[in-house]
C-alpha positions as CSV (number, residue, x, y, z in Angstrom):
1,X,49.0,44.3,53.6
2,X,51.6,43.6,55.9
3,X,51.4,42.3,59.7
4,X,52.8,45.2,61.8
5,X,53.9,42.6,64.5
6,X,55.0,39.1,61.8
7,X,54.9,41.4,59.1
8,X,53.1,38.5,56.9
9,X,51.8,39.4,54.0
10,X,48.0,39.7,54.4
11,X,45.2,40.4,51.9
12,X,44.3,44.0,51.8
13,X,40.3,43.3,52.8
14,X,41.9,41.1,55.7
15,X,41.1,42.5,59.1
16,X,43.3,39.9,61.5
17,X,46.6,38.8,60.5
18,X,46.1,34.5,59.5
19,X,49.5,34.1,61.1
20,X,49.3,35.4,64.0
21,X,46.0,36.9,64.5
22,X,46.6,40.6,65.1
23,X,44.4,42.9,64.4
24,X,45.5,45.0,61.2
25,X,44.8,48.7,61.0
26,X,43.5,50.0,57.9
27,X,44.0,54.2,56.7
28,X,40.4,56.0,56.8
29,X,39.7,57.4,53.1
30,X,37.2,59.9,53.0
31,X,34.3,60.1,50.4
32,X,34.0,63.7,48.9
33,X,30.8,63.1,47.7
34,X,29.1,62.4,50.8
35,X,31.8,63.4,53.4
36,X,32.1,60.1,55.1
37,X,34.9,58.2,56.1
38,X,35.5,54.4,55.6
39,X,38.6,52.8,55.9
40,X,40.5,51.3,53.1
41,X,39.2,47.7,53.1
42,X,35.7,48.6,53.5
43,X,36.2,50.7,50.1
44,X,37.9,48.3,48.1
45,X,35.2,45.6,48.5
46,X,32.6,48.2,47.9
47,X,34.7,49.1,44.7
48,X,35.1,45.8,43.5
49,X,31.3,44.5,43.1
50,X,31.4,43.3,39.4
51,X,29.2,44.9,37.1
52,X,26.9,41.8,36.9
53,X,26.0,42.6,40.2
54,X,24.6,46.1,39.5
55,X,23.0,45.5,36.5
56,X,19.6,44.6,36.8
57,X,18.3,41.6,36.2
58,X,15.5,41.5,33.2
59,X,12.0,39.9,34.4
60,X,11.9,36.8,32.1
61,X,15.7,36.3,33.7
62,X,13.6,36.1,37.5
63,X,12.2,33.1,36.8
64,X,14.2,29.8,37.0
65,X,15.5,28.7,33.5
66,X,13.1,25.6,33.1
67,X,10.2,27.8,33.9
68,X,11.2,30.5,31.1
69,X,11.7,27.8,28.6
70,X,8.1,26.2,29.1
71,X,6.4,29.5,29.2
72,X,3.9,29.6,26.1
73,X,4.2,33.7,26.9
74,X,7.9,34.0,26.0
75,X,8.6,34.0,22.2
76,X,11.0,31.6,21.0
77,X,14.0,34.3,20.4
78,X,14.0,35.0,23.6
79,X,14.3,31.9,24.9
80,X,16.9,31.1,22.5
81,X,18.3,34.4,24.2
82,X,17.9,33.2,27.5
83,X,19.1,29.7,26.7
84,X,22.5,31.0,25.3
85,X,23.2,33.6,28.0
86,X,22.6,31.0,30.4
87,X,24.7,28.7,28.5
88,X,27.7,30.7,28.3
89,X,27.4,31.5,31.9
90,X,27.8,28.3,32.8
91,X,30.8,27.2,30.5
92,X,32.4,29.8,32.3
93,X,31.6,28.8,35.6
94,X,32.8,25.5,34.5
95,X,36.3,26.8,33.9
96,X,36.4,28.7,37.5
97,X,34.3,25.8,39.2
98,X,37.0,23.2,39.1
99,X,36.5,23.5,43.1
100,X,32.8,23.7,43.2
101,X,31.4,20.5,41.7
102,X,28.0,21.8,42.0
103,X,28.6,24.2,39.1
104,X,29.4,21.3,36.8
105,X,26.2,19.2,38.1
106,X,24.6,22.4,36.6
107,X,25.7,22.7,33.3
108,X,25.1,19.0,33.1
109,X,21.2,19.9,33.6
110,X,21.6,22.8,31.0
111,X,22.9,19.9,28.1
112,X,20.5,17.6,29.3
113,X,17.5,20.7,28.7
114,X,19.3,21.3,25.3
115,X,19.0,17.8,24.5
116,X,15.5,17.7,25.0
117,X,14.6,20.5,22.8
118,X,16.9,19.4,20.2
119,X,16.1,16.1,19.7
120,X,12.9,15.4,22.3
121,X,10.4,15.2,19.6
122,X,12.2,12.6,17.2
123,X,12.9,10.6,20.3
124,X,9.1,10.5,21.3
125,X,8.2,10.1,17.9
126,X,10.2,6.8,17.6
127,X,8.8,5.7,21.2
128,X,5.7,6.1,20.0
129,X,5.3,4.5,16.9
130,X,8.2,1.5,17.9
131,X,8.9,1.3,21.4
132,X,5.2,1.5,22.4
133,X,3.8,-0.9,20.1
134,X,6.0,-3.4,20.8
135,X,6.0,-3.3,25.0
136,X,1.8,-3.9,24.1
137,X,2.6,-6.4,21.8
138,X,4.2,-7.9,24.9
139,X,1.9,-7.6,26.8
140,X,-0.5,-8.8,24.7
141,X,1.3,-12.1,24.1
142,X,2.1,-12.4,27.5
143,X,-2.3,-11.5,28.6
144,X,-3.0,-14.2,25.8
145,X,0.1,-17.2,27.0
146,X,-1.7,-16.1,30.7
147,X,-5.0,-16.5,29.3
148,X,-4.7,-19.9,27.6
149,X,-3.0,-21.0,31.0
150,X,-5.8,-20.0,33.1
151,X,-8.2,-21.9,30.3
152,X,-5.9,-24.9,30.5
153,X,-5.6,-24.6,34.4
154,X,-9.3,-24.4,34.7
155,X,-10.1,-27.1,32.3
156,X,-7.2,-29.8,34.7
157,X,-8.9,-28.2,37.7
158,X,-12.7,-29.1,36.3
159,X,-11.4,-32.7,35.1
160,X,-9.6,-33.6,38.4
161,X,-12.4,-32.4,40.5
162,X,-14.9,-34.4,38.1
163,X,-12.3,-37.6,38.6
164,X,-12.4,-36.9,42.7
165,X,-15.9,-36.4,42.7
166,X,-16.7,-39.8,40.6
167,X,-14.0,-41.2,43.4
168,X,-15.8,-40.1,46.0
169,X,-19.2,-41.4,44.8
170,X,-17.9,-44.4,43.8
171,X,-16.5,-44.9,47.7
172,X,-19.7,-44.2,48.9
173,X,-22.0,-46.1,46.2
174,X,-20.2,-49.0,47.1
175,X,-21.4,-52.2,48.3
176,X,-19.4,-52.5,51.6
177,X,-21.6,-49.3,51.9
178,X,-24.6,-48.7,50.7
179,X,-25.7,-52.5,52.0
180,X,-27.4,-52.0,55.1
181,X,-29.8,-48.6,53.5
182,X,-30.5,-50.8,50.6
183,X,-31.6,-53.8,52.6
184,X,-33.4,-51.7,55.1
185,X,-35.5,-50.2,52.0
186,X,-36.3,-53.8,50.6
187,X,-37.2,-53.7,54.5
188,X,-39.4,-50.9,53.7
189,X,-40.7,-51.2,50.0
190,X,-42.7,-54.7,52.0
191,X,-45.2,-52.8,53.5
192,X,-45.8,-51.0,51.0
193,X,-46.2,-53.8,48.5
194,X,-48.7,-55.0,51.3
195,X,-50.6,-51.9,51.6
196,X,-51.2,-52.1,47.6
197,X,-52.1,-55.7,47.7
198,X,-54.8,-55.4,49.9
199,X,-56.4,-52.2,48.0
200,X,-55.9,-53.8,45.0
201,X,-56.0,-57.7,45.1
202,X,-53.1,-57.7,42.3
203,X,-49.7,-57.5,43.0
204,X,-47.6,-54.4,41.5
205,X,-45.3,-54.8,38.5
206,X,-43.7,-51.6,38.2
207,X,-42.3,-49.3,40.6
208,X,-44.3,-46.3,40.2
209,X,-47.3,-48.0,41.4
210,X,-46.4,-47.8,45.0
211,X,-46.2,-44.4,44.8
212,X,-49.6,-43.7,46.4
213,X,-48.9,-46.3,49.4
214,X,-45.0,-44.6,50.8
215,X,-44.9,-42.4,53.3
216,X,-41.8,-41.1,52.6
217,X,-42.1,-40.7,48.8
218,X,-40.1,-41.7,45.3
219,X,-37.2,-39.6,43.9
220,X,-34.7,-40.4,41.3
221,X,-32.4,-42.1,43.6
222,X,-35.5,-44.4,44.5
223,X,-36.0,-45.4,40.7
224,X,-32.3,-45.7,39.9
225,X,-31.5,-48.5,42.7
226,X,-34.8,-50.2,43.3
227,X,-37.2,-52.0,40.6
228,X,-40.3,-54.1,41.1
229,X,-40.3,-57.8,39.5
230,X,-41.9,-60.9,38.8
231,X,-44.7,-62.0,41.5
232,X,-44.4,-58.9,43.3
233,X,-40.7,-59.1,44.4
234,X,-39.0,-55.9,45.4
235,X,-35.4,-55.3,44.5
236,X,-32.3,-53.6,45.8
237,X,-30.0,-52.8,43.3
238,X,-25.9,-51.9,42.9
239,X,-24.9,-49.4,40.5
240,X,-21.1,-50.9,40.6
241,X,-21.8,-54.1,40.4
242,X,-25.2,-54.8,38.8
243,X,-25.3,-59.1,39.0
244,X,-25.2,-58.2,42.5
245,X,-28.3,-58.0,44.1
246,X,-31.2,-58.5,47.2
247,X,-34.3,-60.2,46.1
248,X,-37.5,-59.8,48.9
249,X,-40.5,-62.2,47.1
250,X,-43.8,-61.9,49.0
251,X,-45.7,-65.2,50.1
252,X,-49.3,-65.3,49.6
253,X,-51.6,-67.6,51.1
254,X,-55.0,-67.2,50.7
255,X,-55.4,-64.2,49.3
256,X,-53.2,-62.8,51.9
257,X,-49.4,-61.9,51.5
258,X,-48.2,-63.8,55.2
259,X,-44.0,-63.3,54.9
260,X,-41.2,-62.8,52.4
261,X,-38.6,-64.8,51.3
262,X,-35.2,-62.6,51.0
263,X,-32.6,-63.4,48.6
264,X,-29.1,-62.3,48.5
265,X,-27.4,-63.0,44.7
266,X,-24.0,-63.0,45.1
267,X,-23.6,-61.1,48.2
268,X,-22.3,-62.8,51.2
269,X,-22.4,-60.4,54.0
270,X,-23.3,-61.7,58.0
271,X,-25.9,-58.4,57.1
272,X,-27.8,-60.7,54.9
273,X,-28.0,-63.8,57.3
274,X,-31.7,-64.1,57.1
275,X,-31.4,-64.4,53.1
276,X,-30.4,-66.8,50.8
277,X,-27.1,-67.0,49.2
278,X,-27.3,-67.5,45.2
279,X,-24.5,-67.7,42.9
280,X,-26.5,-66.5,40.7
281,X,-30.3,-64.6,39.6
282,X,-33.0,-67.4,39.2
283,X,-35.5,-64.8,38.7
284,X,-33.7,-63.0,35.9
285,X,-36.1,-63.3,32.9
């Protein structure tokens, strides 16, 4: 239709010219059906609504395509149906789409749908009996290397602590210091050596007779660094370095034990100032 004022050429549906924006009159046709008037555009785009658009649209056709396809209700020829009418809808759309990429992202879902029908079983039968198996064989390899380093970790872990903790007693076991407690309990083990002389009259030859006569009481540390020996003597012992040791010998005069006579084998330590230094044990039988 032409412009009356630029006569442009103008669609016949245009209403304003796209040149110079007049508006364009149109000739009334009347309807003798129903005795209306509409002017000519208005009847030409009535009149050229594509038979697609007036046909009705079959109910398994409402739902979306993915939907018909998985619904158990729909027999397979007419999702096959379905599938192929769909199809050809969309290769046509891909030759008039060349504009409207979203027609070709589309038909790219409809191949990828077809692909999974076609071949989706075979493909989950190989992941299945391949794919899967191996990833757990992996896995499995990987949970078992893990596992032996765990074991392996553990057992290094339980060794050094072992090694730190035979450090750490050895620090503290040693003489520098565990001199002054055992020469205080040589100190101690005196009286009671005393107490069992005068109950007794006899002087004790093993450890576990003073039991009765402490006040404190015996324990495995007492009868792992302390022994009773010849005439009486109480003595201290060193688990690192057993030639050393602290001899206490009671005096008895009398029938009466009046002092003790310390001894300090190979010790020399300003500690032990009241005992006697010895180079070696002259009471070692």
């Amino acid at each position: 239709m032409k412009c009356p004022k630029c006569n442009a050429e103008n669609i016949n549906e245009a209403v304003k010219c796209g040149i110079c924006g007049t508006r364009l009159k149109h000739a009334k046709q009347s309807n003798i059906f129903t005795d209306s008037a509409h002017v000519e555009a208005s009847v030409r785009r009535e009149n050229k609504k594509t038979p697609n658009q007036l046909k009705p649209i079959p109910q398994s056709q409402s739902k979306s395509l993915t939907e018909t396809l998985m619904d158990k209700n729909v027999s397979a020829e007419e999702k096959a149906r379905i599938f192929l009418d769909s199809w050809q809808d969309k290769a046509k759309d891909t030759w008039e789409g060349t504009q409207n990429p979203k027609k070709k992202k589309n038909l790219k879902i409809v191949w990828i749908l077809l692909a999974v029908f076609m071949f989706g079983p075979a493909v989950l039968g190989v992941v299945a009996s391949v794919v899967i198996p191996a990833v757990m064989s992996v896995i499995g390899i990987a949970n078992v290397d893990h596992s032996d380093a765990d074991e392996a970790a553990e057992a290094t872990d339980v060794a050094t602590a072992a090694a730190e903790g035979v450090n750490v007693d050895n620090e503290i076991d040693s003489i520098k210091n565990q001199l002054f407690s055992r020469y205080s309990a040589v100190q101690e083990f005196q009286k009671d050596i005393e107490k069992y002389y005068r109950k007794t009259g006899k002087l004790p030859t093993q450890l576990k007779q003073l039991e009765p006569y402490t006040e404190t009481g015996f324990s495995d540390y007492t009868y792992q660094y302390f022994a009773v020996g010849q005439n009486g003597s109480i003595i201290g012992l060193f688990r690192l370095e057993p030639e050393k040791k602290i001899y206490a010998v009671p005096e008895i005069r009398q029938k009466k034990i009046v002092g003790w006579k310390c001894y300090s084998i190979g010790i020399d330590d300003d500690l032990l100032k009241d005992c006697q230094y010895l180079d070696h044990d002259p009471f070692k039988s």
